[in-house]
ROSE-4610 file (N, C-alpha, C; in Angstrom, 1 decimal, always signed):
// ROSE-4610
residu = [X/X/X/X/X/X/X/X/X/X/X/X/X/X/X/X/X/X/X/X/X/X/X/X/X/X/X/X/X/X/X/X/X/X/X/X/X/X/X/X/X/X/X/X/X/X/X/X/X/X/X/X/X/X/X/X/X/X/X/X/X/X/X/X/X/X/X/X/X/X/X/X/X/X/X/X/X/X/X/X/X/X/X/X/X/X/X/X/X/X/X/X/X/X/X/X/X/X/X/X/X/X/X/X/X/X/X/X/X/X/X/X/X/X/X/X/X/X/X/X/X/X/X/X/X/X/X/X/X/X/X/X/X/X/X/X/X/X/X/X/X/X/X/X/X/X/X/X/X/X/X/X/X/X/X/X/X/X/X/X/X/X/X/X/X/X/X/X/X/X/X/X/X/X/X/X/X/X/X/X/X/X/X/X/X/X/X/X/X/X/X/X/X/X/X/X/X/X/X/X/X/X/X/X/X/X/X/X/X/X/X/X/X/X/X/X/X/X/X/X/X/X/X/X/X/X/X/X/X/X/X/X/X/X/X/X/X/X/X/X/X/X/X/X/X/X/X/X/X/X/X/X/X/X/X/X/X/X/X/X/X/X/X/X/X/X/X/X/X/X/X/X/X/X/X/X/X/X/X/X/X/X/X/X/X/X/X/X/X/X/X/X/X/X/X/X/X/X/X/X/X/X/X/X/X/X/X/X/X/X/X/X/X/X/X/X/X/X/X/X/X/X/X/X/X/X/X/X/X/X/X/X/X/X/X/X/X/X/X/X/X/X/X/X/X/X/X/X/X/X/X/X/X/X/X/X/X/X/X/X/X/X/X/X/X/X/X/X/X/X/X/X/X/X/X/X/X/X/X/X/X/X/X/X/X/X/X/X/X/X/X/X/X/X/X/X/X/X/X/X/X/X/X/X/X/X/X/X/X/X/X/X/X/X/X/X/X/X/X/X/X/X/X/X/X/X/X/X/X/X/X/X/X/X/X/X/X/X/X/X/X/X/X/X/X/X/X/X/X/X/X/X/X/X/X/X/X/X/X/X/X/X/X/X/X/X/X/X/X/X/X/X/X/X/X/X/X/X/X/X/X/X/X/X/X/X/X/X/X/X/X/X/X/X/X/X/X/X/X/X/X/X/X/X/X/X/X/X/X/X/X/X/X/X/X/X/X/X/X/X/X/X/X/X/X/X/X/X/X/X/X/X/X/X/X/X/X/X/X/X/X/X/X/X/X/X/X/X/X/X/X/X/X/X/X/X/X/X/X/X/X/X/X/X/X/X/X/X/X/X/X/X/X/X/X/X/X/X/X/X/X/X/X/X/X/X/X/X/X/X/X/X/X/X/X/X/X]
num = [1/1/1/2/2/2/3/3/3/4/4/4/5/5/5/6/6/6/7/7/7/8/8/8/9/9/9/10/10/10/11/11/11/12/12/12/13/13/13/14/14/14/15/15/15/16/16/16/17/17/17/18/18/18/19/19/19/20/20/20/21/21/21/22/22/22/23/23/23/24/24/24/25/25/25/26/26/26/27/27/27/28/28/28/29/29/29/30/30/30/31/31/31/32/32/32/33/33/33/34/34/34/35/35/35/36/36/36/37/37/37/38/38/38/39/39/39/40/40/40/41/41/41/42/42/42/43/43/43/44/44/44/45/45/45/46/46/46/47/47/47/48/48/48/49/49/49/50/50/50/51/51/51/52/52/52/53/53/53/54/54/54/55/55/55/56/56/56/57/57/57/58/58/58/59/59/59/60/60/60/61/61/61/62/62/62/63/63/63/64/64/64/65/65/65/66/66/66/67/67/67/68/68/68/69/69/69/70/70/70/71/71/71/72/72/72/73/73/73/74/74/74/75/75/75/76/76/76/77/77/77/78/78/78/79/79/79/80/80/80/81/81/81/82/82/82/83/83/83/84/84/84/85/85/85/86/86/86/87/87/87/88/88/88/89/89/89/90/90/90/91/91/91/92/92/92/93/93/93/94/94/94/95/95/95/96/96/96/97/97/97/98/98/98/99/99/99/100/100/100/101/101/101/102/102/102/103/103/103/104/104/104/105/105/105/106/106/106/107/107/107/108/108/108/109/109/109/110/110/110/111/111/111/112/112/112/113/113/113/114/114/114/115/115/115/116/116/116/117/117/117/118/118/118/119/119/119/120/120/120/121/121/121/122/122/122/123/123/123/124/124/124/125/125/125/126/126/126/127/127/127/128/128/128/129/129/129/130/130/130/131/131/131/132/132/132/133/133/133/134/134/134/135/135/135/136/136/136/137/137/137/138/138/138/139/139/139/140/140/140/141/141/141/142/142/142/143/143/143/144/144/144/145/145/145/146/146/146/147/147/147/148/148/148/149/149/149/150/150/150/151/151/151/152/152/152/153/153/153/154/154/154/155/155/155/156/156/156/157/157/157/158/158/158/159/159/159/160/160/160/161/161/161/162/162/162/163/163/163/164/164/164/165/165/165/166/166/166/167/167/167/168/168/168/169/169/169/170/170/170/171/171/171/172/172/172/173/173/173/174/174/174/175/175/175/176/176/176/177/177/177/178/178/178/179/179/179/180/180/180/181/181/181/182/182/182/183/183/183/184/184/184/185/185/185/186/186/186/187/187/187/188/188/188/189/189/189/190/190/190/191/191/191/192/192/192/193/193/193/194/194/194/195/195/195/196/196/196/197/197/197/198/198/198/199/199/199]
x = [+29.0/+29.9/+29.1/+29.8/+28.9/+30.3/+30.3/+31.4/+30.3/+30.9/+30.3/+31.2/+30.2/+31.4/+32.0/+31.8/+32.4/+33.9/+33.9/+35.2/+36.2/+35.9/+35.9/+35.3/+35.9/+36.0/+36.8/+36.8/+38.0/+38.5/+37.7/+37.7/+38.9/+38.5/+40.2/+39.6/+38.3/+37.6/+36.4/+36.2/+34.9/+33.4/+33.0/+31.6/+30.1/+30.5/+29.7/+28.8/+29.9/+29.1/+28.8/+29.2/+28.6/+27.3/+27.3/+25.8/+24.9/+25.4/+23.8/+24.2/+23.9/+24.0/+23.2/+22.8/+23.6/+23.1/+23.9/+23.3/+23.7/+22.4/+22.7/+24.2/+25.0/+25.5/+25.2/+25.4/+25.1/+25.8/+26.5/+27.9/+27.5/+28.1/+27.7/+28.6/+27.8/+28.2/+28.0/+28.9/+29.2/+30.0/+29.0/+29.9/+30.2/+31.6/+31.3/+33.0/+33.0/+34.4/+35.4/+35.5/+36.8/+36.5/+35.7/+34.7/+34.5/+34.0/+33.1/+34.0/+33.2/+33.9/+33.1/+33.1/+32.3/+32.9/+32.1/+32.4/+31.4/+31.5/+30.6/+30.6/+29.3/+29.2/+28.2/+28.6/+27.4/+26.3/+26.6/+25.8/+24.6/+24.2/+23.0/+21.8/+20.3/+19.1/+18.1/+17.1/+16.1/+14.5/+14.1/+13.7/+12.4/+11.7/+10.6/+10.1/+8.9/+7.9/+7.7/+6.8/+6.3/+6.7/+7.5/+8.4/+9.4/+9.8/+10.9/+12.4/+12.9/+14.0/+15.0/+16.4/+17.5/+18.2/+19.2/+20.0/+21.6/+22.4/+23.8/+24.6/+25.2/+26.2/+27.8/+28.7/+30.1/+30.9/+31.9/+32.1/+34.1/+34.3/+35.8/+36.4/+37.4/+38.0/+39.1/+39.0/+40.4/+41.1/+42.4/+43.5/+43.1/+42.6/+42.3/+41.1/+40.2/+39.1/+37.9/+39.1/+38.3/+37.3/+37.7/+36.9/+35.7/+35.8/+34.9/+35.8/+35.0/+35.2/+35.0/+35.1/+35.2/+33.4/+32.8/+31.5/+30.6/+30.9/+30.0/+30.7/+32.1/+32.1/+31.7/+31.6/+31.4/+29.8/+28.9/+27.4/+27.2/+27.7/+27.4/+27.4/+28.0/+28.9/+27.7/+27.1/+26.4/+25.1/+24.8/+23.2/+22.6/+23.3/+22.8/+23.6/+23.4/+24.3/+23.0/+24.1/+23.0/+23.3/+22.6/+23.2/+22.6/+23.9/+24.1/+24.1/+23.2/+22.9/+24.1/+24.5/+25.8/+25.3/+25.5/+25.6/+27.0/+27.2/+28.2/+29.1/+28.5/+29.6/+30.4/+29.7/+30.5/+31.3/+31.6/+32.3/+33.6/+34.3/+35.8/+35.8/+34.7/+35.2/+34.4/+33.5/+33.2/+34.4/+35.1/+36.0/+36.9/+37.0/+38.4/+38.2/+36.9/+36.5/+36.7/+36.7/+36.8/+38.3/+39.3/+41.0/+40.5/+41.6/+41.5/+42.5/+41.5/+42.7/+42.2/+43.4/+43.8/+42.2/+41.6/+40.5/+40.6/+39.8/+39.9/+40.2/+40.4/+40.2/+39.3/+38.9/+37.9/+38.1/+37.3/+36.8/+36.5/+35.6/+35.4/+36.5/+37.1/+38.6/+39.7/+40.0/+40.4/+40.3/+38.7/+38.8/+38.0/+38.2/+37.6/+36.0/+35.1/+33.8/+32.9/+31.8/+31.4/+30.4/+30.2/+29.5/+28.7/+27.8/+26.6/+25.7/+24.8/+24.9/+23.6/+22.8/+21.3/+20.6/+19.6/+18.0/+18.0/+17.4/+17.0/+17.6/+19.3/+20.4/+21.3/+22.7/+23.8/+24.7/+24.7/+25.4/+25.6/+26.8/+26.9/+26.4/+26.6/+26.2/+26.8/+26.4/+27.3/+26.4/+26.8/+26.0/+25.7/+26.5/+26.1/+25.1/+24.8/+24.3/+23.0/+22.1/+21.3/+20.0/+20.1/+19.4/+20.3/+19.7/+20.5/+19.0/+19.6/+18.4/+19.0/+18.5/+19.2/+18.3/+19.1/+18.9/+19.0/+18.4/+18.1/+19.2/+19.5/+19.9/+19.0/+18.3/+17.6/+17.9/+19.2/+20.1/+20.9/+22.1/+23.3/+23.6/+23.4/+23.4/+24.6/+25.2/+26.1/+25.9/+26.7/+26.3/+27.5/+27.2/+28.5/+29.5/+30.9/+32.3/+32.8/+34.0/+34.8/+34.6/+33.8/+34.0/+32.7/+31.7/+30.5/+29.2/+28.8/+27.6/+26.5/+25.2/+24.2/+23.5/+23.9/+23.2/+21.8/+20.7/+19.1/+19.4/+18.5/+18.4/+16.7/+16.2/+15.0/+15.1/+14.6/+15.0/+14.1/+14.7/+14.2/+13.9/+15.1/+14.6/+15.2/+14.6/+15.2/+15.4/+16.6/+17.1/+17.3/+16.6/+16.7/+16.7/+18.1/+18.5/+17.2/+17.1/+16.1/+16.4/+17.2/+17.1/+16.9/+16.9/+16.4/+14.8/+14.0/+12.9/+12.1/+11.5/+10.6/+9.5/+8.4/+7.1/+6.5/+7.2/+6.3/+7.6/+8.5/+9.0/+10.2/+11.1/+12.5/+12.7/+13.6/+14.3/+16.0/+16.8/+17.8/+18.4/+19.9/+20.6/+20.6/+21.1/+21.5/+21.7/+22.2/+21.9/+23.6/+24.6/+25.7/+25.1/+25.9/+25.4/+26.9/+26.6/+28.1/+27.7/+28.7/+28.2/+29.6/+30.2/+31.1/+32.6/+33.0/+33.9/+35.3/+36.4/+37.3/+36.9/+36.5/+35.7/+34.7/+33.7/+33.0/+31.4/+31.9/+30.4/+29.4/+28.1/+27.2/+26.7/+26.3/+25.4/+24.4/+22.9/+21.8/+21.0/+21.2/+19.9/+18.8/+19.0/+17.9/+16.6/+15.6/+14.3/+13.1/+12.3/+10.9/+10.0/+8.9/+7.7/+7.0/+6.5/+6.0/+4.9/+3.9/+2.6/+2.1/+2.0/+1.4/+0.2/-0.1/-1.7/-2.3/-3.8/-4.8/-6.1/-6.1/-6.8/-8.1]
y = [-154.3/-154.6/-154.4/-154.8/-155.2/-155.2/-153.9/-154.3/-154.0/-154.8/-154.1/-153.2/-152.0/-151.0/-150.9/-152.2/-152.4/-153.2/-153.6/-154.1/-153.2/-151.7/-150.8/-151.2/-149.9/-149.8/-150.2/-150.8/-151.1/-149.6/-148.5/-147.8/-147.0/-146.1/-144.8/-143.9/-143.4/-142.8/-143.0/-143.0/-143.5/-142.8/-143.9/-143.4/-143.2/-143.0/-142.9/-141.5/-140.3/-139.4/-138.7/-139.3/-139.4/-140.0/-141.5/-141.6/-140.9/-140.3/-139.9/-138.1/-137.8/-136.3/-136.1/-134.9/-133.8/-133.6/-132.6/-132.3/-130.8/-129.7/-128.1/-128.6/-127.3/-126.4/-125.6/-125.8/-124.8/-124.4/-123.2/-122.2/-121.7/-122.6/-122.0/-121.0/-120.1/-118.9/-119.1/-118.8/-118.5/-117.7/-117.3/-116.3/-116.9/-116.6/-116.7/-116.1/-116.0/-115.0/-115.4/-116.4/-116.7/-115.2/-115.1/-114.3/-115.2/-114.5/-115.1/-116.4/-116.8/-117.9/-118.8/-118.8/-119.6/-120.9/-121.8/-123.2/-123.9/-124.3/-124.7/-126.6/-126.9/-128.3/-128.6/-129.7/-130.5/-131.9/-132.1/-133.0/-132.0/-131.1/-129.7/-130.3/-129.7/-130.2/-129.5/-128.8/-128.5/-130.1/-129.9/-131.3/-130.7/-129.7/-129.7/-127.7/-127.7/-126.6/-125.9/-126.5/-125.8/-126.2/-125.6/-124.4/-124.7/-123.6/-124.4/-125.0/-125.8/-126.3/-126.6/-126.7/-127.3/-128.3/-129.2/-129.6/-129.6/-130.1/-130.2/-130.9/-131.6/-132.3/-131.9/-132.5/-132.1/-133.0/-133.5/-134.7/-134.5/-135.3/-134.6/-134.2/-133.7/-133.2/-132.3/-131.4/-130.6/-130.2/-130.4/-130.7/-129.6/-128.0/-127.3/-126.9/-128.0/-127.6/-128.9/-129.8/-130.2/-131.7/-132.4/-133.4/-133.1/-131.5/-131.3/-130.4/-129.8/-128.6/-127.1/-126.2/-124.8/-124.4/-124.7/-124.3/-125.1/-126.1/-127.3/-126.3/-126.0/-125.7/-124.0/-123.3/-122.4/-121.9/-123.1/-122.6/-123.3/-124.4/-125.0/-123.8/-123.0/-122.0/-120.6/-120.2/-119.1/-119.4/-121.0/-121.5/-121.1/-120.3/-120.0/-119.7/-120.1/-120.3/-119.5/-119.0/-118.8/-120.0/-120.4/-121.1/-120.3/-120.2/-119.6/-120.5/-120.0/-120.4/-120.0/-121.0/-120.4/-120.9/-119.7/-119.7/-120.0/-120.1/-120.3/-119.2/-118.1/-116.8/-117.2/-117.4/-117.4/-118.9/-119.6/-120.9/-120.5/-119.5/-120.0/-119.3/-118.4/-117.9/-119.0/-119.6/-121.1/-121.9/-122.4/-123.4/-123.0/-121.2/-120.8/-121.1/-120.9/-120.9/-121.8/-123.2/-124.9/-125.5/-124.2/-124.1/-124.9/-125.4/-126.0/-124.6/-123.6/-122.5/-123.0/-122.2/-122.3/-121.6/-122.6/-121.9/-120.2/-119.8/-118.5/-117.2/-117.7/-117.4/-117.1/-115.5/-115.2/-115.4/-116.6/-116.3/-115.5/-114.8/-113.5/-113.0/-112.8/-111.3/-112.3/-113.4/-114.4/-114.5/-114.6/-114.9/-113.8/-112.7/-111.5/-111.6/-112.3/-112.2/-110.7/-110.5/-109.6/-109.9/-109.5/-109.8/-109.1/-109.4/-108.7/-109.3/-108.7/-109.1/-109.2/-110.5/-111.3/-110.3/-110.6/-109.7/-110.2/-111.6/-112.2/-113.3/-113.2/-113.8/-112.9/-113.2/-112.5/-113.5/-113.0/-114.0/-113.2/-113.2/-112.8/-113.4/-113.3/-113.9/-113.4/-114.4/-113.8/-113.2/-111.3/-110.4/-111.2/-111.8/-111.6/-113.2/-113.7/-114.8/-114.8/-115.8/-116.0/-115.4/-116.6/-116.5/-116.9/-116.3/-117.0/-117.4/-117.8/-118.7/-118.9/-117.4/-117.3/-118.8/-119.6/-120.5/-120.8/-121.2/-121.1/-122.4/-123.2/-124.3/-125.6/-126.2/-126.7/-128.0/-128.9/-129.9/-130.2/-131.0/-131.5/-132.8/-133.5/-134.9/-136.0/-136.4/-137.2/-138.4/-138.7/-139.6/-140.7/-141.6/-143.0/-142.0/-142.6/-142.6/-141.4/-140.9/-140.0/-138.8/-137.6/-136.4/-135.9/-137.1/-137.0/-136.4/-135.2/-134.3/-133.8/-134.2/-134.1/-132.6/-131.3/-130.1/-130.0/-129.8/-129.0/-128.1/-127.0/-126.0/-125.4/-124.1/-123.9/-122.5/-122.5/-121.0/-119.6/-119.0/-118.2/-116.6/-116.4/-114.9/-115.8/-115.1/-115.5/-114.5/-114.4/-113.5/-113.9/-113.1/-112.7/-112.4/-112.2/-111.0/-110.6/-109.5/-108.8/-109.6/-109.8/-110.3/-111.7/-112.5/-113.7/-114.2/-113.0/-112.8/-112.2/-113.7/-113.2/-113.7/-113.2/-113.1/-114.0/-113.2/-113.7/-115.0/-115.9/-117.1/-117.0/-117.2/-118.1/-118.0/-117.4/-118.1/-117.5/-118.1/-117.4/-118.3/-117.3/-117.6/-119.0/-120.1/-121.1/-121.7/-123.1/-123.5/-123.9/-124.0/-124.6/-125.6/-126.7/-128.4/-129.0/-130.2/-130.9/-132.3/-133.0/-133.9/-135.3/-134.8/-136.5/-136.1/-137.0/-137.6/-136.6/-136.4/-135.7/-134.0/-133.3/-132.3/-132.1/-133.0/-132.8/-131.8/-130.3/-129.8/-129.6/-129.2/-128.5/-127.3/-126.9/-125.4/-125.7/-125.8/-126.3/-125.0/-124.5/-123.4/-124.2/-125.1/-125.5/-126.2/-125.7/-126.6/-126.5/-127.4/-127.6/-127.9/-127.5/-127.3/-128.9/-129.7/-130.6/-130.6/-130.3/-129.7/-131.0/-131.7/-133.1/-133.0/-134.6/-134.8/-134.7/-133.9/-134.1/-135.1/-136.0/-137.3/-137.2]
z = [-88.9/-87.7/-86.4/-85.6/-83.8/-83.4/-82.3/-80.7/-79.6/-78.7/-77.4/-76.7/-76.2/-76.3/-74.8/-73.8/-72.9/-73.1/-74.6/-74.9/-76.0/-76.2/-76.7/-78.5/-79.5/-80.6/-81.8/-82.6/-83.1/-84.6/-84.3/-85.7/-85.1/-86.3/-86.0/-84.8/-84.6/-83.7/-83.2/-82.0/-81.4/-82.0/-82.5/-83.3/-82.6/-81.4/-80.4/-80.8/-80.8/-80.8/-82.2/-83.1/-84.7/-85.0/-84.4/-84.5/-84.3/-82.8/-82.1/-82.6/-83.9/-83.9/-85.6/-85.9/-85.4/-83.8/-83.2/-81.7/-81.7/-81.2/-81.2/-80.2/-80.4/-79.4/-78.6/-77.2/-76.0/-75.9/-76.3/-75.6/-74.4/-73.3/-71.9/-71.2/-70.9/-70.2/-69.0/-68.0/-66.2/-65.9/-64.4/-63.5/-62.5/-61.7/-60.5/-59.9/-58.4/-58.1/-58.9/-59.7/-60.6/-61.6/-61.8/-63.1/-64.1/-65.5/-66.4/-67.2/-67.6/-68.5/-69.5/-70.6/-72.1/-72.2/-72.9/-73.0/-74.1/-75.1/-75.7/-75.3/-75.4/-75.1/-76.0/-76.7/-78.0/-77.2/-76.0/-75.5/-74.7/-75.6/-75.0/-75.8/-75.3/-75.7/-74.7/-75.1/-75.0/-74.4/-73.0/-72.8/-72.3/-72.3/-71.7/-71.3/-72.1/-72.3/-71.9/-70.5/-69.5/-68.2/-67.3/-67.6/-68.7/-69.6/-70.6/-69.8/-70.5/-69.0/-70.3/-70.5/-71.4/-70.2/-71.0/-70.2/-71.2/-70.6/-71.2/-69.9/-70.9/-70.2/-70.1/-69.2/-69.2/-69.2/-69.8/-69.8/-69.8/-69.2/-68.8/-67.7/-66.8/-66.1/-66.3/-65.4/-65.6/-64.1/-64.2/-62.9/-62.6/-62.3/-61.5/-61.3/-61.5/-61.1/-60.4/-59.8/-58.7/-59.5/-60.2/-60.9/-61.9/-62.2/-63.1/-64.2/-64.7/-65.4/-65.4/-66.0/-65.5/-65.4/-66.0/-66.5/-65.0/-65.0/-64.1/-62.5/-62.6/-61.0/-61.0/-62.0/-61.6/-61.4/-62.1/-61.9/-60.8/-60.3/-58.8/-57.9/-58.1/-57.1/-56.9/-58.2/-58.5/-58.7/-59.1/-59.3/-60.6/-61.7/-62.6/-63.7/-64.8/-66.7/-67.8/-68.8/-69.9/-71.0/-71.9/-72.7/-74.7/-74.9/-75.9/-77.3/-78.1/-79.5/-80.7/-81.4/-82.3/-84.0/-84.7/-86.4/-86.9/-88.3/-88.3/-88.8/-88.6/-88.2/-87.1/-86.5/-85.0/-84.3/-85.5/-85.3/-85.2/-85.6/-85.1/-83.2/-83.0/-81.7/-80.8/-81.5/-80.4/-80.2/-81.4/-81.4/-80.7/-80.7/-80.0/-78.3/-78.0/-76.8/-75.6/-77.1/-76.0/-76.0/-76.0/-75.6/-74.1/-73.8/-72.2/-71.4/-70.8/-70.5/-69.2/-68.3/-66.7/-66.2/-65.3/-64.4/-64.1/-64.2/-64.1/-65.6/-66.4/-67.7/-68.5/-68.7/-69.6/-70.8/-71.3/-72.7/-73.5/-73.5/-73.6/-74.6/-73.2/-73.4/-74.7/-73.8/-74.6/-76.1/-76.5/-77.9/-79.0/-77.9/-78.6/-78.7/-77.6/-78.1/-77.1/-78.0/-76.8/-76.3/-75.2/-73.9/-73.3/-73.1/-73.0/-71.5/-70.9/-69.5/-69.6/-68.4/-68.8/-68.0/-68.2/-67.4/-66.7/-65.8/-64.9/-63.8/-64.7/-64.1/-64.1/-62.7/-63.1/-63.7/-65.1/-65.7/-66.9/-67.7/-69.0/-70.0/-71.1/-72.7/-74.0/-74.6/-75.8/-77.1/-76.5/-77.3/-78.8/-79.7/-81.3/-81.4/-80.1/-80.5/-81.1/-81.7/-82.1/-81.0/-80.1/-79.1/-78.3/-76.8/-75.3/-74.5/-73.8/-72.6/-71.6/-70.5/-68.9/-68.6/-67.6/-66.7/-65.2/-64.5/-63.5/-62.7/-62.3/-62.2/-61.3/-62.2/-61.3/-60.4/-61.2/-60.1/-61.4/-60.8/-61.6/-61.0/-61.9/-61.8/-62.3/-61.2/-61.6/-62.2/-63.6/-64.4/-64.1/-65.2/-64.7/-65.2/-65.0/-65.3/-64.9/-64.7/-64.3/-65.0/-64.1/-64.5/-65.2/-65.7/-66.1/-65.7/-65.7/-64.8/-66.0/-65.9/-66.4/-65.5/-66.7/-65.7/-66.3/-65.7/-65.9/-65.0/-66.4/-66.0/-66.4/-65.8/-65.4/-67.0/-67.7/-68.7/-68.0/-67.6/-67.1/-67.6/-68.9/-69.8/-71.2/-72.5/-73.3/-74.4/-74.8/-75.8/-77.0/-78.7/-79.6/-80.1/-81.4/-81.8/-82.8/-83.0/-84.1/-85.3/-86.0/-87.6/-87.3/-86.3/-86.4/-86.5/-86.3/-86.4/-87.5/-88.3/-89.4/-89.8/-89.7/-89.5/-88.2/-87.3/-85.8/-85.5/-86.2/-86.0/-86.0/-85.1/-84.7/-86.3/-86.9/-87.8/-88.7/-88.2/-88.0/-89.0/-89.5/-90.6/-91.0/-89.8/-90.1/-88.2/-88.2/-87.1/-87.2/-86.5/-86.5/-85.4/-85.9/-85.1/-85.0/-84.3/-84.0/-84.3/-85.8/-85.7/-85.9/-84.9/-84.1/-84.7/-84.8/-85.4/-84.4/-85.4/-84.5/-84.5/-85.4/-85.2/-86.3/-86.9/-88.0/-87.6/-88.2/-87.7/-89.2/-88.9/-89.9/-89.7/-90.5/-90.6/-91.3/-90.5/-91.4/-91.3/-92.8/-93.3/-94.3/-94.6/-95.3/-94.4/-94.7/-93.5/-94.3/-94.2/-94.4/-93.3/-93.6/-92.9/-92.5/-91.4/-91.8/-90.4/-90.4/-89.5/-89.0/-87.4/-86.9/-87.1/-88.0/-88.0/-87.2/-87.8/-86.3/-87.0/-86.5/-85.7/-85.9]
């Protein structure tokens, strides 16, 4: 099949974001005078080393918050997010997290998560994650369509729990991923090794 997707889809759900996945989750953490507040977003990615930098996207609006969303207006405001790594222990208090509550609403308290506070940012995190990655914000970029903001950010400390750590390497239970449909996710613990040729 072929649509152009300026003339939309013809399926039961837009297969847009099934194609292009799996894609990590960023559970983004912000502060700001509203106070704290979690958000997980699957349009997140890791783009660049040195300095390390992530980005994530926000995609949507919500009536109290000004053409964006809670996460996008509260780091505009404070200049700085951590973005949080999730297993799949921790999938029902992600899922619980991306409720559409009234601005000003801790997550946190909300879905029972604990919270734990960054080294290099004022910003919270979510103590049981994998890893977190304080960020810096380094611009937010408006993308086409209503409500659409492309954030980079600068990684500025980075946190990992002790048991994800085994022999010197990143490697933690399992990776919860997002992959489309109306909510189809994965948990990838299985991985192999595959070392780039040298020339």
């Amino acid at each position: 099949m072929f649509y152009r997707t300026s003339d939309g889809h013809p399926l039961a759900h837009n297969p847009f974001n099934s194609i292009v996945a799996p894609r990590p989750i960023g559970w983004i953490s912000t502060r700001s005078e509203m106070g704290d507040n979690l958000a997980p977003y699957s349009f997140f990615n890791a783009v660049a080393y040195t300095p390390p930098q992530v980005i994530f996207a926000s995609t949507g609006v919500k009536p109290d918050r000004d053409g964006t969303k809670d996460s996008v207006s509260q780091l505009r405001e404070a200049g700085v997010f951590c973005a949080n790594l999730v297993t799949y222990a921790l999938k029902d208090q992600m899922n619980a997290s991306c409720a559409n509550y009234p601005a000003g609403t801790d997550e946190f308290a909300e879905c029972g998560i604990e919270k734990a506070e960054c080294e290099t940012i004022d910003c919270p995190r979510v103590a049981a994650a994998p890893a977190s990655l304080e960020c810096r914000v380094v611009q937010v970029i408006k993308l086409l369509g209503e409500g659409n903001y492309l954030v980079h950010g600068e990684v500025t400390g980075i946190h990992i729990a002790d048991d994800c750590l085994k022999d010197g390497l990143y490697s933690p239970p399992d990776r919860l991923v997002r992959l489309g449909n109306r909510g189809d996710y994965a948990a990838v613990s299985e991985t192999f090794e595959m070392l780039r040729p040298k020339l």
